[in-house]
PLY file of the C-alpha trace (Angstrom):
ply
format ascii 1.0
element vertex 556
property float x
property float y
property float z
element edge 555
property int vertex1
property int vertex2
end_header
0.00 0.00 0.00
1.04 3.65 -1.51
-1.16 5.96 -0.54
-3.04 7.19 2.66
-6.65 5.39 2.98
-9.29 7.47 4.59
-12.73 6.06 4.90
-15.53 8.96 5.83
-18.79 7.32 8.15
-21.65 9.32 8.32
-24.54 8.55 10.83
-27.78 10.44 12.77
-28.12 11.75 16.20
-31.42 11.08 16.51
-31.26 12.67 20.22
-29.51 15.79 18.78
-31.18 17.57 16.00
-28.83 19.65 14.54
-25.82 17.87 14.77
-24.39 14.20 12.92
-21.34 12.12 13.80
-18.58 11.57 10.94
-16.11 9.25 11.17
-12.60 9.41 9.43
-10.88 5.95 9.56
-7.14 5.92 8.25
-4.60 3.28 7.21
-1.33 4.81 6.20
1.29 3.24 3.88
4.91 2.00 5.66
6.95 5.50 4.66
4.89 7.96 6.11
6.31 9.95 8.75
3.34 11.95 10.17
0.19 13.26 9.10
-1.85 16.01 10.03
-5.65 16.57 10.14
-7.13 19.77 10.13
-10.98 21.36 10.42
-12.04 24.09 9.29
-15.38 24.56 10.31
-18.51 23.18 11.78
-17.24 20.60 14.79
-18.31 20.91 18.05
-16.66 17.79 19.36
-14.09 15.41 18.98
-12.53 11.91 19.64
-9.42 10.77 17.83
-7.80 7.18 18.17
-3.80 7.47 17.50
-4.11 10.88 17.22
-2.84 14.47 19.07
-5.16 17.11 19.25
-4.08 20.60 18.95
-6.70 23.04 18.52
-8.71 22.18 15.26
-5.41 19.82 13.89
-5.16 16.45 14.77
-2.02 14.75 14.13
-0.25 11.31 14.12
3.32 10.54 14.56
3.41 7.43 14.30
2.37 3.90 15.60
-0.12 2.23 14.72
-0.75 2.42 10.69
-4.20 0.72 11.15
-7.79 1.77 12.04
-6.50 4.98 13.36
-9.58 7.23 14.01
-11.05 10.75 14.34
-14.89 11.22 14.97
-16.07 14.66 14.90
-19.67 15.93 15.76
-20.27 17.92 13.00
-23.11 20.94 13.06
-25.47 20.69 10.14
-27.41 24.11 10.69
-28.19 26.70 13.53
-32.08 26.12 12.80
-34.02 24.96 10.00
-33.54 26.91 6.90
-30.92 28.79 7.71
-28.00 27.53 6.30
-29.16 25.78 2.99
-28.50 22.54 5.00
-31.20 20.61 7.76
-30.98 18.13 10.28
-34.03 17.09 11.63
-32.58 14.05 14.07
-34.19 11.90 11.97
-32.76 12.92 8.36
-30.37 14.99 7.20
-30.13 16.90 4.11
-25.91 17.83 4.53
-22.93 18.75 3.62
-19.14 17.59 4.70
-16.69 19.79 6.63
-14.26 21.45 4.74
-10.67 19.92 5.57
-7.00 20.28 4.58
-4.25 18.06 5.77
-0.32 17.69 5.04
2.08 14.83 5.64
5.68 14.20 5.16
7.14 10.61 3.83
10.36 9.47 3.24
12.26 9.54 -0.59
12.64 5.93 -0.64
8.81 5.17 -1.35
6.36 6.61 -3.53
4.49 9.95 -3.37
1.16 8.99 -1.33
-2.08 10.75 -2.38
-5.37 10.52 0.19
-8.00 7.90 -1.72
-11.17 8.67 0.59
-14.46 6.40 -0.16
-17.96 7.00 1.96
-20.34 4.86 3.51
-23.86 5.70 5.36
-24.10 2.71 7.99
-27.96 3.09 8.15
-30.36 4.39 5.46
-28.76 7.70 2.98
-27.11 8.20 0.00
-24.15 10.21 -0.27
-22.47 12.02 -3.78
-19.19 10.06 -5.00
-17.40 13.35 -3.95
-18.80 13.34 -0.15
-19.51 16.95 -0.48
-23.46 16.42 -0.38
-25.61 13.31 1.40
-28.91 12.66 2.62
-29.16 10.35 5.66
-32.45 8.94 6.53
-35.82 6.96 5.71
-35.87 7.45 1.51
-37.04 6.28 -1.66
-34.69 6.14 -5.05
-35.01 6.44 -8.51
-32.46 5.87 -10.92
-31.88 6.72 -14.53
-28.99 6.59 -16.96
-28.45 9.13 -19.89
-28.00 7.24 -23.20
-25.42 8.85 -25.40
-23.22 10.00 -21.99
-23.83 7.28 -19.76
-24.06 9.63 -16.62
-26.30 7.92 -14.11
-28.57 9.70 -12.15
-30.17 9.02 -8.43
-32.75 10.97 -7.61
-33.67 10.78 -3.70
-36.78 11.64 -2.02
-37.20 11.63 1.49
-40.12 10.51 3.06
-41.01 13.77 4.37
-40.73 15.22 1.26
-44.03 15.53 -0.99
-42.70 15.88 -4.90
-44.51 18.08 -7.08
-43.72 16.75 -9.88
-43.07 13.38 -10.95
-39.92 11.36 -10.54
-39.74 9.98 -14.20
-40.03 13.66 -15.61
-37.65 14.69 -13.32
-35.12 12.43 -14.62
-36.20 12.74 -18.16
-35.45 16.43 -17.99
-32.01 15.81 -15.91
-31.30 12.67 -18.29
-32.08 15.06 -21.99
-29.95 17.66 -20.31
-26.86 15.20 -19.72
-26.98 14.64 -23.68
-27.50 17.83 -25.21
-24.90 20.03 -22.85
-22.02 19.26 -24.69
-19.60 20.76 -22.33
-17.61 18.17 -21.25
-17.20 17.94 -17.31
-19.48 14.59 -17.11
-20.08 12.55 -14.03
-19.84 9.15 -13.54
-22.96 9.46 -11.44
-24.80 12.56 -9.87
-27.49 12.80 -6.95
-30.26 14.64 -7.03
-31.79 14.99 -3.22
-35.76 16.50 -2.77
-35.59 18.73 -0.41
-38.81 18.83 2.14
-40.60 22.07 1.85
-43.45 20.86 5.02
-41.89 23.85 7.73
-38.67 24.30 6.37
-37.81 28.19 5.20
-35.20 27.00 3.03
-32.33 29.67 1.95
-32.81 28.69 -2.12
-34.51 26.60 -4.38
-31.76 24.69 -4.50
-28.14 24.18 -3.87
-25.09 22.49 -6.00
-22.14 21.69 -3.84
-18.80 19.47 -4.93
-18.68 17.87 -8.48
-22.02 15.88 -8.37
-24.47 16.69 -6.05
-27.40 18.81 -5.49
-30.89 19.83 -3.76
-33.69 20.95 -4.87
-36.71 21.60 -3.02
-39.87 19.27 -3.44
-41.96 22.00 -4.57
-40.07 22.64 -7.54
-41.22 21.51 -11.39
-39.79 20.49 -14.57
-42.76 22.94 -16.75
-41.68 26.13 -15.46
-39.13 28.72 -16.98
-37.08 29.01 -13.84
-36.38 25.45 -13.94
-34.37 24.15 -11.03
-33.57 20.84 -11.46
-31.56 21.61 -14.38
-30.34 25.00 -13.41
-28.26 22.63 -10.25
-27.24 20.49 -12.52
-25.60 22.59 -14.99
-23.67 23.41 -11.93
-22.13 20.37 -11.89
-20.77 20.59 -15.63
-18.71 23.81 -15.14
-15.12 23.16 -14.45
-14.71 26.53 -13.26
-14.92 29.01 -10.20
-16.77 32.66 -10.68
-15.52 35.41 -9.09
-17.25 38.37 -7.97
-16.92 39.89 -11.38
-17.97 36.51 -13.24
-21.06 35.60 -11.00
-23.13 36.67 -13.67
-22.00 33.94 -16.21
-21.80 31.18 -13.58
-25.72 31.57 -12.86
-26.81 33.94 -16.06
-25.61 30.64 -17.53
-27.26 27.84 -15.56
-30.57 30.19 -15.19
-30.61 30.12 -19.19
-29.65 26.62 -20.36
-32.37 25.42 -18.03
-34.89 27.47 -19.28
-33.51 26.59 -22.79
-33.58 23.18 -22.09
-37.56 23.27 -20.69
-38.14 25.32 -23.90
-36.37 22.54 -25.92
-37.84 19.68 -24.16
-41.55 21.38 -25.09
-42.88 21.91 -21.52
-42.30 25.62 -21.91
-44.14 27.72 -24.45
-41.67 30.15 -26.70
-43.18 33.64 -25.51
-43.03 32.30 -21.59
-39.16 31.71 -22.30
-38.44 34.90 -24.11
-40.12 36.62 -20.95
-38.09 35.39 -18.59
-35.17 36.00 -20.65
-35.95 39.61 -21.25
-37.57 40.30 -17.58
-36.83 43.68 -16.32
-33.31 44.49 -16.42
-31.86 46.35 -13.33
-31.51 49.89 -13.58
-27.75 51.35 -13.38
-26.54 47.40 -12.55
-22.62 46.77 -14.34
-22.14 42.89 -14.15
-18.64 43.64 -13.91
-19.03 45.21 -11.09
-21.49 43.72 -8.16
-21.30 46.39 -6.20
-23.92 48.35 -8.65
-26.45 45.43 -8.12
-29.43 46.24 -6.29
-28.84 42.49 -4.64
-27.49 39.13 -6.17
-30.61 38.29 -7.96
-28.84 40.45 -10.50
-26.22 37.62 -11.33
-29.07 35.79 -12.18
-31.98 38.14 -14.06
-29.57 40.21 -16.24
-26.92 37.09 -15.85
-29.46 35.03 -18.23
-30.32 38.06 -20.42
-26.43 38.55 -21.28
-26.17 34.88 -21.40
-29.29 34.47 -24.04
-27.99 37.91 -26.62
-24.88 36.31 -26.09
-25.77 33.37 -27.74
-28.00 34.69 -29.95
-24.68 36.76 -31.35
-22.49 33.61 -31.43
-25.02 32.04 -33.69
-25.35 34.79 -36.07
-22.09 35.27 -36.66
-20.97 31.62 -37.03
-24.19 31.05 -39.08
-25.35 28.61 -36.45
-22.18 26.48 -36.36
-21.48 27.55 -32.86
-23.59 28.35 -29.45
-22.49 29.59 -26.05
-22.39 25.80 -25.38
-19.41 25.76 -27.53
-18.03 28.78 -25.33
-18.39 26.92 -21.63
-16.43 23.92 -22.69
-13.46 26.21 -23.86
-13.76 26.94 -20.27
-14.05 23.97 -19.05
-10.79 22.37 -20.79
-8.91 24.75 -18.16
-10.20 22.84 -15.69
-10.84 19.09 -13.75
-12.61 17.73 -10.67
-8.99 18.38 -8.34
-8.70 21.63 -10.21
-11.24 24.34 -10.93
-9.70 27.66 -11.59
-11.38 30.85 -11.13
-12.55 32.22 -14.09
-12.00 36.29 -15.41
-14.51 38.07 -17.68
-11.45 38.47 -19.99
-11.14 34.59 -19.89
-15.09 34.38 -21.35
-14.18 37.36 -23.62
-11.63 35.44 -25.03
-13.58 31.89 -25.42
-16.21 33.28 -27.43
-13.67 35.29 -29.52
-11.83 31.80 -30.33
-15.19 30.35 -31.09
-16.45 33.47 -33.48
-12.88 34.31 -34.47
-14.07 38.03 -33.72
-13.40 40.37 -31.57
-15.84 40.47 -28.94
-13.91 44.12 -26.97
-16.97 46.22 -28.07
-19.77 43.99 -26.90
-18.17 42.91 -23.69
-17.66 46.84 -22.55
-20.88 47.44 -23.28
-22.68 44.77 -21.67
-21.00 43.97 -19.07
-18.44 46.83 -18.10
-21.30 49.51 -18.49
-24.45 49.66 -17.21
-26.56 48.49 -20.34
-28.55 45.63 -20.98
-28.87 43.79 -24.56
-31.86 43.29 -26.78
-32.53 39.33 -26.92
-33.88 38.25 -30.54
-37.64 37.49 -30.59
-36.61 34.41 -33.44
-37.39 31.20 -31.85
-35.06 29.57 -34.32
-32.27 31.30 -32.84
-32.18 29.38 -29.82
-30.86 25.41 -29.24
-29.15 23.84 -26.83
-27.10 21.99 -29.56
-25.36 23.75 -32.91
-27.39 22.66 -35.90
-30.41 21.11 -33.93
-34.04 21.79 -35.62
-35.17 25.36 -34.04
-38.01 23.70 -32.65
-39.61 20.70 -31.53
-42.81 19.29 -33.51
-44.82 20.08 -30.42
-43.53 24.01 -30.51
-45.20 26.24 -33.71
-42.94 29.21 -33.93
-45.18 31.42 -35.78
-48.50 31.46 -34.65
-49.78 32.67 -31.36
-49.60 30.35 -28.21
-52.81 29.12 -26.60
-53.94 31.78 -23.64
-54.11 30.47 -20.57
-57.16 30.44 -18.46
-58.19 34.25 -17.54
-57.76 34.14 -13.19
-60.88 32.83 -11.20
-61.31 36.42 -9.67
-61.41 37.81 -12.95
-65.13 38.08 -14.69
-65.09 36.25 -17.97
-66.62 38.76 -20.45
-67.88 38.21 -24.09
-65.25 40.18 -26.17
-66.84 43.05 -28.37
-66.51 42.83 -32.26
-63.43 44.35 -33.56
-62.63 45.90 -37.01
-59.89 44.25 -38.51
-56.99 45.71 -36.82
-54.04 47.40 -38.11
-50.76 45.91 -37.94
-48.22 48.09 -36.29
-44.63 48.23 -38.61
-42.01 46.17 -37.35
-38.86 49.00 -37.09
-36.69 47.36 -39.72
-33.53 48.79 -37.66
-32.16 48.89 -34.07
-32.77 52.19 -32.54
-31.36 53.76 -29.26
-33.54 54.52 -26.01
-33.80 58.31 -25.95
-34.21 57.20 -21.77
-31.27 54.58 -21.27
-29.63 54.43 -24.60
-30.39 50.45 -25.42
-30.32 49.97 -28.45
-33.39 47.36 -29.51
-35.83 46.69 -32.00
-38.54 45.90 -29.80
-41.26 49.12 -29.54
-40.93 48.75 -25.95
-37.22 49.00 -24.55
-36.22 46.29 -22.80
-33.77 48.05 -20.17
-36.29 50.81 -19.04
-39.80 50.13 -20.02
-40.35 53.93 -22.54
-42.20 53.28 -25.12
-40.16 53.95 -28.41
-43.43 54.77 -31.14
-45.53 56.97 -28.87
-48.83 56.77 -27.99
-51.47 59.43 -27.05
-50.83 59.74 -23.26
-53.61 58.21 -20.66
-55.45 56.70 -23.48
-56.06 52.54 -22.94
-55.24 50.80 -25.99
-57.79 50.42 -28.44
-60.02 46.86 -28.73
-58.34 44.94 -31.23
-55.05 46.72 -31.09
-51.82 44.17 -30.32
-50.21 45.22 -27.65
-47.12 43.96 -25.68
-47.77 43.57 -22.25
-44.77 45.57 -19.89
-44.64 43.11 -17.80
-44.13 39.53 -18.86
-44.01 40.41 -22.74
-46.66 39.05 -24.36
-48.34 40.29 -26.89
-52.03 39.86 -26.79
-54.71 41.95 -28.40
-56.59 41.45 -25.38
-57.44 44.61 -22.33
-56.12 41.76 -19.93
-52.73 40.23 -20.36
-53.46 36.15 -20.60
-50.41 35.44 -19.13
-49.89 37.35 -16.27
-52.93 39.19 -15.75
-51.94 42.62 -16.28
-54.37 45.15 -17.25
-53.10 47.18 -20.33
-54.33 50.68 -19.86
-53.90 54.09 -18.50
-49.74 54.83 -18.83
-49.10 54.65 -22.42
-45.79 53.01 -22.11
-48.07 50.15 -20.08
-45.60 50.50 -16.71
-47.09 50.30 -13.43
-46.58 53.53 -11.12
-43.46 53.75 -9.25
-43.90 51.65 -5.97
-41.93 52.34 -2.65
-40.05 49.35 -1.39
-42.14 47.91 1.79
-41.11 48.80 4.98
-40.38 44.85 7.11
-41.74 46.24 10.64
-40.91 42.81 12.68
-37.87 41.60 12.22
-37.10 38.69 10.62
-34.20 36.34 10.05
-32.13 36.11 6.78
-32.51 33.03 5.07
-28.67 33.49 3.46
-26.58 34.39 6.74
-29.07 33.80 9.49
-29.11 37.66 10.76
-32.23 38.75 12.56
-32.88 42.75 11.28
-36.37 44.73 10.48
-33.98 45.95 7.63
-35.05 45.76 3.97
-31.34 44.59 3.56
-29.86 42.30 5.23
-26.91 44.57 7.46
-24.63 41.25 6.90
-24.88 40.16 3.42
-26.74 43.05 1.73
-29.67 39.76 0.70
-32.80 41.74 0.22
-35.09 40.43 2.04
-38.37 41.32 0.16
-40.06 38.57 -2.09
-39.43 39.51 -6.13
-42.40 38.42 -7.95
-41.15 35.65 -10.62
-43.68 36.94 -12.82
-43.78 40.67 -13.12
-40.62 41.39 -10.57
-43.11 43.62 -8.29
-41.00 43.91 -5.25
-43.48 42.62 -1.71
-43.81 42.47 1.45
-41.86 39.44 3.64
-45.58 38.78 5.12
-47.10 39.11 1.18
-48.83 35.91 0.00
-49.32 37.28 -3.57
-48.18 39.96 -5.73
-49.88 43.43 -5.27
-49.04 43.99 -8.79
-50.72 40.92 -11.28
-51.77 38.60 -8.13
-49.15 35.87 -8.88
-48.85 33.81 -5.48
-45.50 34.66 -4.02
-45.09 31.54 -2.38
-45.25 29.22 -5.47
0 1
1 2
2 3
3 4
4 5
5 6
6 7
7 8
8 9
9 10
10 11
11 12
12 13
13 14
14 15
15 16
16 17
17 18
18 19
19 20
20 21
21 22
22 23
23 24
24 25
25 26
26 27
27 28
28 29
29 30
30 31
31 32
32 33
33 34
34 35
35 36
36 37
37 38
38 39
39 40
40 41
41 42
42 43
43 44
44 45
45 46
46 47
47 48
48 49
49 50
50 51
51 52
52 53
53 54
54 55
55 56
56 57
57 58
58 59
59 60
60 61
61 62
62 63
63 64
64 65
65 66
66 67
67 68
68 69
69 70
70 71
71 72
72 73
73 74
74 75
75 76
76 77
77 78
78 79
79 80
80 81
81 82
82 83
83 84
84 85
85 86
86 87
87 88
88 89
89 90
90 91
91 92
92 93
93 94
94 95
95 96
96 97
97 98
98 99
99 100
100 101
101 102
102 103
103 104
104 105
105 106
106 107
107 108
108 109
109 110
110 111
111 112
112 113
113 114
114 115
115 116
116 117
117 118
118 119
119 120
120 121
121 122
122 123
123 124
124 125
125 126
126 127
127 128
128 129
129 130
130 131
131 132
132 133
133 134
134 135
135 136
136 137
137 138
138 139
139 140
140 141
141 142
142 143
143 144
144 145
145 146
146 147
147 148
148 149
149 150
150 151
151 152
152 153
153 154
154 155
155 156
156 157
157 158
158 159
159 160
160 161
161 162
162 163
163 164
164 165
165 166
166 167
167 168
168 169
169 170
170 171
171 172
172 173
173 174
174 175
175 176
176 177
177 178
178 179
179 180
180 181
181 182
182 183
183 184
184 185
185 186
186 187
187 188
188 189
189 190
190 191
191 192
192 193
193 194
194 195
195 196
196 197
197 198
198 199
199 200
200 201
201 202
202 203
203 204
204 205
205 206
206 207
207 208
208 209
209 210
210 211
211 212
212 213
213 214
214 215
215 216
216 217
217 218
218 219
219 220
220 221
221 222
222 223
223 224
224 225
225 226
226 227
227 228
228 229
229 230
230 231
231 232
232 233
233 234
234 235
235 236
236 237
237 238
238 239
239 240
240 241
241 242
242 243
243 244
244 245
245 246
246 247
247 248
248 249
249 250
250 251
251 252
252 253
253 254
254 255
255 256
256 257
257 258
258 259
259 260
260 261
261 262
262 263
263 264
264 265
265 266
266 267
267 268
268 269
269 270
270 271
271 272
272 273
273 274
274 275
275 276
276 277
277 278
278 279
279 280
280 281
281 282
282 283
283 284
284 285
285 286
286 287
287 288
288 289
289 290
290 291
291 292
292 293
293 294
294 295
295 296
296 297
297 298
298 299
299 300
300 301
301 302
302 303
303 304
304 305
305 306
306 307
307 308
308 309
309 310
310 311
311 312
312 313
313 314
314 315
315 316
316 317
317 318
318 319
319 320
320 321
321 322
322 323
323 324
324 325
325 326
326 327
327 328
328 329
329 330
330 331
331 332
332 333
333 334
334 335
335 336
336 337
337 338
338 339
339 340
340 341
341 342
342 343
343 344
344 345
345 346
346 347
347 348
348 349
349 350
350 351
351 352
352 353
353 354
354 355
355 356
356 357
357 358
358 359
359 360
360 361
361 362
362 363
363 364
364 365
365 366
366 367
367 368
368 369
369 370
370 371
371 372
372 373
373 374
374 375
375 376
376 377
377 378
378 379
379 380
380 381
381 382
382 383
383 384
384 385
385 386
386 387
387 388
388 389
389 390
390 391
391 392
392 393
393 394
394 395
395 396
396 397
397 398
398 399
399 400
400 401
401 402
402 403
403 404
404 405
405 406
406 407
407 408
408 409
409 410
410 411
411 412
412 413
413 414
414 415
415 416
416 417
417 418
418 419
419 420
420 421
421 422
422 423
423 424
424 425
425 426
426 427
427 428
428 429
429 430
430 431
431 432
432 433
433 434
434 435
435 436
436 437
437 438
438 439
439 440
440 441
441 442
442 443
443 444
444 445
445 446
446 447
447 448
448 449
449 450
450 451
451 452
452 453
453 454
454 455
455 456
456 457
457 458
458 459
459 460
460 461
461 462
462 463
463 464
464 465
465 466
466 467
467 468
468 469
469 470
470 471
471 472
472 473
473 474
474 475
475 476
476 477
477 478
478 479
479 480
480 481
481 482
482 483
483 484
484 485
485 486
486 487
487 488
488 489
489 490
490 491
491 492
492 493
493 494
494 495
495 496
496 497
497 498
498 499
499 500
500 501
501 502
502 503
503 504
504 505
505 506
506 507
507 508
508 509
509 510
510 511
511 512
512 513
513 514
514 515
515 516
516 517
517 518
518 519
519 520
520 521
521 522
522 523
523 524
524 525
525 526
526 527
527 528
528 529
529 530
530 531
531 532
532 533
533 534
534 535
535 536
536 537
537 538
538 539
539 540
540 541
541 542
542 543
543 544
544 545
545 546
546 547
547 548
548 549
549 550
550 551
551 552
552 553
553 554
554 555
């Protein structure tokens, strides 16, 4: 034996919610000299067999070589919710300590590496990594992508109550694996449910390590902010953001999910382009977080950058390449031991080697400079693989998708006949924002909301007109948006009037860093702490079951 075996244990406290045992078993090889052990964080006691404790390092000097031990007892969370991690006492959703340890051995063997392998003595499943496991009562469901071969375990705990169902879960996870042709695949990846029944979780989900993930058990596969993708993409990208690159990490899992729900046909074209194309912050430089008015920036005008972006790497490779093609140059700088942080002048670079262009321009516009870019209204503009159909049979690109059901609360009227109405010119040109400066297409700009062809002020829009609704972006003829609700009247550029943010009153704990404040910001983290509604991006109350603004439940 060459190298230093460690064996991690994990097991419940079932009389100490909160807190699991881990056990670290070691055999070391005949020419090691010592070895050293240290914690970083989370352990709130410790036994150690063959081993000195000093502080948070443990270290052996020798001895025994065999079944030499340290058990830790390891703190999950500081109350349910609060960390993105739960133990319950009688499961677990958690992750593993973070570590580092040194040794010295003498020249006349080889150089040992640690080899670490996990086991769950009772019921759990743990990711091949160790850095995410569920421990506890469970039931599994497995699937295997066909042209990568990843497998996939999807866990649900008996607490948990899926909202969706387990084989379209997979399917979605499984038609992922194939079409994100990025490299960085997994031999196998877990997928845990996260229980939603009186847990205030921090996220919808979380991706930790190379291969692991939760999502919470409320979440759904038909939805534009899909989640169960969006973790997994996580787990193909080879590379670390940094402040200035947070943007691309999430605007790019937030948008090949949504691309891939659009692809898979569970998603209709205009809900897609919506979400894509949601309000853009006002004054935000992705560059720079320090202009965001919280992180949900990284991910709202993260996926907008993300979606032009590809939309200009297609037209200029004549839909040879994607942004696909632009993550896996990033992710051949990388491997599971090694993933290096990643520079905006790094992506700037990829996409230039995949356009053979130069990118300089666009880059300092959108993303050194406050300025958000049109995204292309052409459905055939948009794939998840370079030269794939631009839609899927069940997807018509050019007629108008089905309305959905007007809201119960809503009277259902009889419309009134219509004269044939008159088509509004499409501009055959970008023009520039006299407000913001974007430059778009669109009549409405995308950035700000002014309405570029002018219309006279405080009049509603006439029956029969088309309109495009300011909020989600649909374009309905109708006085009621049939997407979101929205009543399209009064302000002629369709915006709602300026709200003031909502004062908290009580106060109320963080769900990122756990601090208790009556603060619309968190005073730790800066999280803002009042709901954004997913639909129309209304900002609400903490207390607020549904949006003020188009009634969307907050809580969904």
């Amino acid at each position: 034996m060459s190298d230093i075996r460690c064996t991690v244990s994990l097991e419940l406290v079932t009389d100490d919610p909160g807190t699991i045992n881990i056990t670290y078993k070691f055999d070391f090889p005949d020419h090691l000299n010592w070895f050293a052990f240290t914690i970083i964080d989370g352990w709130n006691g410790i036994r150690t067999r063959g081993f000195e404790i000093d502080g948070r390092t443990c270290k052996w000097t020798g001895g025994e070589r065999s079944e030499q031990s340290i058990r830790i007892h390891y703190g999950v969370n500081n109350g349910p919710g609060t960390t993105g991690y739960v133990d319950t006492g009688e499961w677990a959703i958690t992750r593993l300590p973070n570590l580092s340890w040194q040794w010295s051995y003498r020249s006349t063997g080889p150089v040992p590496e640690v080899t670490e392998r996990y086991r769950i003595p009772g019921e759990g499943v743990i990711s091949n990594d160790g850095a995410v496991a569920y421990l506890g009562p469970h039931e599994e469901y497995v699937d295997t992508a066909p042209k990568t071969g990843e497998d996939f375990r999807l866990v649900v705990p008996h607490d948990a109550a899926l909202c969706d169902d387990p084989v379209d879960i997979l399917s979605a996870l499984t038609r992922a694996s194939n079409s994100l042709e990025v490299g960085a695949l997994n031999d196998s990846v877990v997928a845990i449910a996260a229980p939603t029944g009186g847990y205030r979780w921090a996220s919808k989900g979380r991706q930790r390590g190379d291969s692991g993930f939760w999502v919470r058990d409320d979440a759904v596969t038909d939805e534009t902010n899909e989640t169960w993708v969006h973790e997994y993409v996580h787990t193909r990208q080879l590379f670390n953001k940094t402040d200035g690159t947070y943007w691309f990490k999430e605007g790019t899992a937030d948008y090949f999910a949504s691309l891939a729900a659009l692809d898979r046909g569970d998603i209709e074209f205009d809900a897609f382009h919506g979400f894509l194309t949601r309000r853009a912050d006002s004054g935000a430089v992705l560059a720079d977080p320090g202009t965001w008015s919280s992180n949900s920036t990284a991910y709202r005008q993260g996926r907008r950058t993300c979606a032009a972006l590809d939309c200009k790497i297609c037209e200029m490779t004549d839909g040879e390449s994607t942004l696909v093609d632009v993550v896996a140059r990033l992710n051949e700088d990388g491997d599971a031991d090694d993933t290096p942080d990643v520079s905006n002048r790094a992506i700037r670079e990829a996409v230039e080697a995949v356009t053979d262009a130069d990118m300089s321009d666009w880059f300092s516009k959108y993303v050194r400079a406050a300025r958000a870019p049109s995204v292309p209204r052409e459905r055939k503009m948009f794939a998840l693989q370079a030269g794939s159909p631009a839609s899927e049979p069940t997807l018509e690109t050019d007629t108008e998708p089905t309305p959905e059901p007007e809201p119960e609360t809503e009277p259902t009227t009889e419309p009134e006949p219509t004269p044939e109405p008159t088509p509004e010119p499409e501009p055959e040109t970008a023009r520039r924002c006299p407000v913001c400066d974007t430059e778009t297409t669109d009549r409405l700009c995308p950035t700000c909301g002014h309405e570029l062809d002018e219309a006279p002020t405080g009049e509603p829009p006439k029956s029969g007109t088309e309109q495009t609704c300011p909020i989600c972006d649909t374009e309905t003829k109708d006085p009621l948006c049939p997407t979101c609700g929205h009543e399209l009247k009064e302000d002629p550029t369709g915006r709602e009037p300026t709200r003031e943010p909502p004062e908290l009153g009580d106060e109320i704990a963080c769900p990122v860093c756990g601090t208790e404040t009556a603060e619309r910001l968190c005073p730790t983290c800066g999280h803002d702490l009042a709901p954004r509604c997913p639909v129309c991006d209304s900002i609400g109350s903490p207390h607020d079951e549904h949006c003020a603004t188009c009634g969307r439940c907050l809580r969904s």
